[in-house]
Backbone atoms as SQL, in Angstrom:
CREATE TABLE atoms (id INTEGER PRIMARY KEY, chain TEXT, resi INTEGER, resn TEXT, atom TEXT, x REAL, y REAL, z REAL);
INSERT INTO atoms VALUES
  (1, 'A', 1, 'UNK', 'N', 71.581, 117.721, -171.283),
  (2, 'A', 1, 'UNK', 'CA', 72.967, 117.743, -171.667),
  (3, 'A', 1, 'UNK', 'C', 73.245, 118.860, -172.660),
  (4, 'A', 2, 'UNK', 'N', 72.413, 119.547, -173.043),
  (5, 'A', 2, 'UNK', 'CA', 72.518, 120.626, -173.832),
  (6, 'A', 2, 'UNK', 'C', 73.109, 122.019, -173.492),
  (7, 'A', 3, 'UNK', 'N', 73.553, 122.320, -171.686),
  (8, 'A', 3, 'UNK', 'CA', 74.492, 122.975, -171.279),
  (9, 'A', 3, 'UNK', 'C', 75.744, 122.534, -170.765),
  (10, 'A', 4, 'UNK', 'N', 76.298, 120.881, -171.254),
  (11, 'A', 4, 'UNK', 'CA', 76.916, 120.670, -171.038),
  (12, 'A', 4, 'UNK', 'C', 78.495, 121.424, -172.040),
  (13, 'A', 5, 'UNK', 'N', 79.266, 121.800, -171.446),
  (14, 'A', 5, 'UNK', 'CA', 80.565, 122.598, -172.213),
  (15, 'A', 5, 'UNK', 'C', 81.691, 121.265, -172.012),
  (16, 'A', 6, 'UNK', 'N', 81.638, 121.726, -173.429),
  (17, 'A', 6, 'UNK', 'CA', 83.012, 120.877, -174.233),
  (18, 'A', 6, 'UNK', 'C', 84.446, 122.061, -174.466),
  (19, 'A', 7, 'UNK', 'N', 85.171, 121.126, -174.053),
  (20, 'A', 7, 'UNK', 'CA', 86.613, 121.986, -173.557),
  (21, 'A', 7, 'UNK', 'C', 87.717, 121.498, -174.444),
  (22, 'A', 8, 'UNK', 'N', 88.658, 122.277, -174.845),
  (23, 'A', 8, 'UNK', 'CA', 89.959, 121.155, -175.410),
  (24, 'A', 8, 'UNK', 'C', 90.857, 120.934, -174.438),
  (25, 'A', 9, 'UNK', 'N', 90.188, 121.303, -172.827),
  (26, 'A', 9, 'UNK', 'CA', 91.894, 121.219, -172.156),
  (27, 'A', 9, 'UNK', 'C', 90.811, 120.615, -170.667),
  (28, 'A', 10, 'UNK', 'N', 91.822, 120.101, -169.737),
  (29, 'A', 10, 'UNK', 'CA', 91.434, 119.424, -168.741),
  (30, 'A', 10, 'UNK', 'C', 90.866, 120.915, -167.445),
  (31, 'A', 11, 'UNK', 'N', 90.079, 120.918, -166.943),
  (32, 'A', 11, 'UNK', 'CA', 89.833, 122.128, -165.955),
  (33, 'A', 11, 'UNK', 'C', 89.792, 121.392, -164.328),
  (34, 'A', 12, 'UNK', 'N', 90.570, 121.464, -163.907),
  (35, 'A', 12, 'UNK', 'CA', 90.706, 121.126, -162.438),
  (36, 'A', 12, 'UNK', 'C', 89.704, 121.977, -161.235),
  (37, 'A', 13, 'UNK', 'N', 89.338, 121.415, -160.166),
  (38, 'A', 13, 'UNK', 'CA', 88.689, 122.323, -159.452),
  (39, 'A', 13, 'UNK', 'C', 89.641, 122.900, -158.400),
  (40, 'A', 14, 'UNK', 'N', 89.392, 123.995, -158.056),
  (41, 'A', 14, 'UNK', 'CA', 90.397, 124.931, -157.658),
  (42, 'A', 14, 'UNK', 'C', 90.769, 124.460, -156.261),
  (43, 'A', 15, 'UNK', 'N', 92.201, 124.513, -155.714),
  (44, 'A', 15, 'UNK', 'CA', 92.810, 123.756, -154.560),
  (45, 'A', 15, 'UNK', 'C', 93.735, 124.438, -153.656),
  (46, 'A', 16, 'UNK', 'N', 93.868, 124.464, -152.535),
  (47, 'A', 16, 'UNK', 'CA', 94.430, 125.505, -151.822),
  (48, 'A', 16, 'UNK', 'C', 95.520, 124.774, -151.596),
  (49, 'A', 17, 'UNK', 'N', 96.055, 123.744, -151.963),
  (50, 'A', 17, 'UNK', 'CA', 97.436, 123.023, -151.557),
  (51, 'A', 17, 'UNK', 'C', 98.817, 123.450, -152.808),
  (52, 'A', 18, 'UNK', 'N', 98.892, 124.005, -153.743),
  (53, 'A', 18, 'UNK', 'CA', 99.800, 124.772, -154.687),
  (54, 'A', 18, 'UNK', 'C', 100.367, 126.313, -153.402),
  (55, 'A', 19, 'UNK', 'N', 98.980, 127.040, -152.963),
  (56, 'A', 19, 'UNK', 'CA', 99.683, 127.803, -152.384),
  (57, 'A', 19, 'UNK', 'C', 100.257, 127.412, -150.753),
  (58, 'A', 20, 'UNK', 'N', 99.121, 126.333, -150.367),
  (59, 'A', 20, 'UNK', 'CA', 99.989, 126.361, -148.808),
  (60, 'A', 20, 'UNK', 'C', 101.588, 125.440, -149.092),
  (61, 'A', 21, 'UNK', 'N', 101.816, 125.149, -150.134),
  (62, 'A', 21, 'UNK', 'CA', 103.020, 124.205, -150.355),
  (63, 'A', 21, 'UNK', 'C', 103.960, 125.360, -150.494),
  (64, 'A', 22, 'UNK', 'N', 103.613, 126.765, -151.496),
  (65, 'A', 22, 'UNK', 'CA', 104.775, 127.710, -151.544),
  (66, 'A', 22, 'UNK', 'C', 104.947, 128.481, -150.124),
  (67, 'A', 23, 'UNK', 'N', 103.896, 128.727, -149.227),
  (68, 'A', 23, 'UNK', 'CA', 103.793, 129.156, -147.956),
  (69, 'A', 23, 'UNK', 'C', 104.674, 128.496, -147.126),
  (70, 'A', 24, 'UNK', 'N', 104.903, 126.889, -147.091),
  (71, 'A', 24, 'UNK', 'CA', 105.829, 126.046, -146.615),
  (72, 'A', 24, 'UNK', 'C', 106.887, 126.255, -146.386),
  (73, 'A', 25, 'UNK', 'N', 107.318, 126.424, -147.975),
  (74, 'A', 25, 'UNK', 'CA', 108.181, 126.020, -148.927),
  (75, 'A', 25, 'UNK', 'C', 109.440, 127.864, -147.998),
  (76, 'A', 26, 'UNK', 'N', 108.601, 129.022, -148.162),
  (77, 'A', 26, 'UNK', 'CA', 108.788, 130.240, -147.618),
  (78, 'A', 26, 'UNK', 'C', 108.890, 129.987, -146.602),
  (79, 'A', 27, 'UNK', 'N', 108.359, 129.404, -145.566),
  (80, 'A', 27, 'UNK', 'CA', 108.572, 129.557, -144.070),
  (81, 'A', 27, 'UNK', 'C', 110.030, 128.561, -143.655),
  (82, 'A', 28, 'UNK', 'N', 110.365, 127.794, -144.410),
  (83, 'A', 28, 'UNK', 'CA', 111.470, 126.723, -144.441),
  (84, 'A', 28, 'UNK', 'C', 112.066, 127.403, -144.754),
  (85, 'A', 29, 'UNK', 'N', 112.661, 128.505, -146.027),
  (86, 'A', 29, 'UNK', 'CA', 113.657, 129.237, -146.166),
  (87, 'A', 29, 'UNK', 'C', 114.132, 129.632, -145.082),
  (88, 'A', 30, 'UNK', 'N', 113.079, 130.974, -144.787),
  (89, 'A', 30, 'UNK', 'CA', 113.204, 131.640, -144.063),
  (90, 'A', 30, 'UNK', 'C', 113.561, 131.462, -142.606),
  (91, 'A', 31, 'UNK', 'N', 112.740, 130.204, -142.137),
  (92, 'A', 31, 'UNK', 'CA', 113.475, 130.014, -140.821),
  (93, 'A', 31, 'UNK', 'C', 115.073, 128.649, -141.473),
  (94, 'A', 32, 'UNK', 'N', 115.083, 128.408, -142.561),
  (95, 'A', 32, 'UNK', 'CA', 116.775, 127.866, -142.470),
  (96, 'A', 32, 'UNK', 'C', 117.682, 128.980, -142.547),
  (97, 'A', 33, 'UNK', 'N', 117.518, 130.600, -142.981),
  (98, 'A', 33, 'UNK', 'CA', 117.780, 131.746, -142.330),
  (99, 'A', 33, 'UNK', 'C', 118.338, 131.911, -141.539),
  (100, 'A', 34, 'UNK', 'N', 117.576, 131.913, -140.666),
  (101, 'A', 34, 'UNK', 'CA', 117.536, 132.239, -139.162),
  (102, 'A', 34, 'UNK', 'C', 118.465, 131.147, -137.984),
  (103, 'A', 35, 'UNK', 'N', 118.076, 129.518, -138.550),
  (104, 'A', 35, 'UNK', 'CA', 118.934, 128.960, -138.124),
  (105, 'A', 35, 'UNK', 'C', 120.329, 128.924, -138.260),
  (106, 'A', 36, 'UNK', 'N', 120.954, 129.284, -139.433),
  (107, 'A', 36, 'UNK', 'CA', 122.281, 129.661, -139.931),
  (108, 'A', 36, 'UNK', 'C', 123.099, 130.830, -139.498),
  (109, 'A', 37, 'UNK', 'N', 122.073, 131.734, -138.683),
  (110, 'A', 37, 'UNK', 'CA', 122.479, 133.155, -138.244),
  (111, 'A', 37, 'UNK', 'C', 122.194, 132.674, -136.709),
  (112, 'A', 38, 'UNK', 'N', 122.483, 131.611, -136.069),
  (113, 'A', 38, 'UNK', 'CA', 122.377, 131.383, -134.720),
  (114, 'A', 38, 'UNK', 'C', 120.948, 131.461, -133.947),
  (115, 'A', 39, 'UNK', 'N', 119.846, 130.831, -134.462),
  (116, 'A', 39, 'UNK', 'CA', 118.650, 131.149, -134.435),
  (117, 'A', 39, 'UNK', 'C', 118.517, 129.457, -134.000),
  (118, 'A', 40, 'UNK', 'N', 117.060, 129.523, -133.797),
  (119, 'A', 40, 'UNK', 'CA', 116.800, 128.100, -132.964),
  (120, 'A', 40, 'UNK', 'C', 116.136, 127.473, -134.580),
  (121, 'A', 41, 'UNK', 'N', 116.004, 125.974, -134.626),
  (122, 'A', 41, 'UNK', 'CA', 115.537, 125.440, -135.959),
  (123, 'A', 41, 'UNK', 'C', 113.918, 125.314, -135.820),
  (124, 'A', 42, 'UNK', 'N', 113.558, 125.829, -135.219),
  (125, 'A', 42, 'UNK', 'CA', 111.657, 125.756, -134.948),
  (126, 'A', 42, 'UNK', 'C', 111.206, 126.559, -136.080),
  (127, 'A', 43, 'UNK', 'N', 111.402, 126.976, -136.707),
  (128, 'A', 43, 'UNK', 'CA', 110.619, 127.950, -138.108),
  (129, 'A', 43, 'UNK', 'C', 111.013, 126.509, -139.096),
  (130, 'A', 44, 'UNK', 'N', 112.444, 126.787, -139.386),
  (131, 'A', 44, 'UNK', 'CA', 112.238, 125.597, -140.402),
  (132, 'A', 44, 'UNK', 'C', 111.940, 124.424, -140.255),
  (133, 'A', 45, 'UNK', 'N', 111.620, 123.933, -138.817),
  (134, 'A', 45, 'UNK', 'CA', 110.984, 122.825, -139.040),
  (135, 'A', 45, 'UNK', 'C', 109.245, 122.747, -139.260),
  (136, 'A', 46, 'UNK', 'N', 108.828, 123.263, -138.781),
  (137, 'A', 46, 'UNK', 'CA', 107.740, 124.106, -139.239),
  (138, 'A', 46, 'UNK', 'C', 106.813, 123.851, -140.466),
  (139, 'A', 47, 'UNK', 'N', 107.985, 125.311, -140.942),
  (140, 'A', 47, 'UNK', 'CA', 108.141, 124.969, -142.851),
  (141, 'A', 47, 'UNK', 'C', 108.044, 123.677, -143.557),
  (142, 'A', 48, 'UNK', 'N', 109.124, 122.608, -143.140),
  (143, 'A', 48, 'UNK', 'CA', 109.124, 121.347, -143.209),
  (144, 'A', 48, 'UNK', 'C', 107.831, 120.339, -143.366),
  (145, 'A', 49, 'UNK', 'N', 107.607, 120.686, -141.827),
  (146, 'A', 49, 'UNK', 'CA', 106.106, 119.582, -141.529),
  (147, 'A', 49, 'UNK', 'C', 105.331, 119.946, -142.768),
  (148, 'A', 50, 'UNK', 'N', 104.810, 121.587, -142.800),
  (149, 'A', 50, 'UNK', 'CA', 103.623, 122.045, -143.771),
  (150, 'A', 50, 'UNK', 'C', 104.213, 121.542, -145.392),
  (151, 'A', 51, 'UNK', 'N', 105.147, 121.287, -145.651),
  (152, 'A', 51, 'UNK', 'CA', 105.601, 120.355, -146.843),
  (153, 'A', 51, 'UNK', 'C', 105.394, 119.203, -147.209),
  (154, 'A', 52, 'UNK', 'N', 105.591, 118.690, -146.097),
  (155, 'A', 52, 'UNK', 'CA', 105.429, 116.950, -146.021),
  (156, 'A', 52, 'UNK', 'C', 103.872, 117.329, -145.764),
  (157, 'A', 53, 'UNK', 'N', 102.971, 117.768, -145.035),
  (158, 'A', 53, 'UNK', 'CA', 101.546, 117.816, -145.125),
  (159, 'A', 53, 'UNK', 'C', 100.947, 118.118, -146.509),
  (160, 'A', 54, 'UNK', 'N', 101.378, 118.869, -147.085),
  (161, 'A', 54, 'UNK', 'CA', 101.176, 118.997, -148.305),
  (162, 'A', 54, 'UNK', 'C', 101.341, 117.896, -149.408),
  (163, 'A', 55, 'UNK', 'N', 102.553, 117.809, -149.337),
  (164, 'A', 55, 'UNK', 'CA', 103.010, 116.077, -150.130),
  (165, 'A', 55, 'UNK', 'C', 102.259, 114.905, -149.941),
  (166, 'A', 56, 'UNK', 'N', 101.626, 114.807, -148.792),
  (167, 'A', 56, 'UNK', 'CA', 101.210, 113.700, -148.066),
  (168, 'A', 56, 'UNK', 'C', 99.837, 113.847, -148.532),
  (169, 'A', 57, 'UNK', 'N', 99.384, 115.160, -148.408),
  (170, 'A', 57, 'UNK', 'CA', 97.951, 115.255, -148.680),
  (171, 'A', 57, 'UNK', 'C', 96.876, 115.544, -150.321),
  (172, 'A', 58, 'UNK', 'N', 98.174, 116.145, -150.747),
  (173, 'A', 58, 'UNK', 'CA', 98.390, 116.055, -152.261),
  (174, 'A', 58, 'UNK', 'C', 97.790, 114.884, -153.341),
  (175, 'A', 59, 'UNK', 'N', 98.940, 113.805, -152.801),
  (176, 'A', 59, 'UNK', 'CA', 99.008, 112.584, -153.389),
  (177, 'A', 59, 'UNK', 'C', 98.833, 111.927, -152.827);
């Protein structure tokens, strides 16, 4: 226990769900975009699912 490190703050192990949630989060814009400019809603729904996958998988 003598290389054990003492911290004053909590250190999380590193997680790829912060960025696929903003990746989501971007592809939902972008295709609600597209749907608003006469575009089909398949991007933002998309976007959507990978949100709720995220949310879902998150917590």
């Amino acid at each position: 226990m003598a290389h054990e490190k003492n911290h004053d703050y909590h250190i999380l192990q590193p997680s790829i769900q912060p960025l696929l949630g903003a990746i989501g989060a971007f592809i939902m814009l972008f295709g609600s975009v597209i749907y608003f400019h006469d575009g089909g809603p398949w991007m933002a729904l998309i976007g959507l699912a990978i949100v709720i996958y995220v949310m879902v998988a998150w917590w």
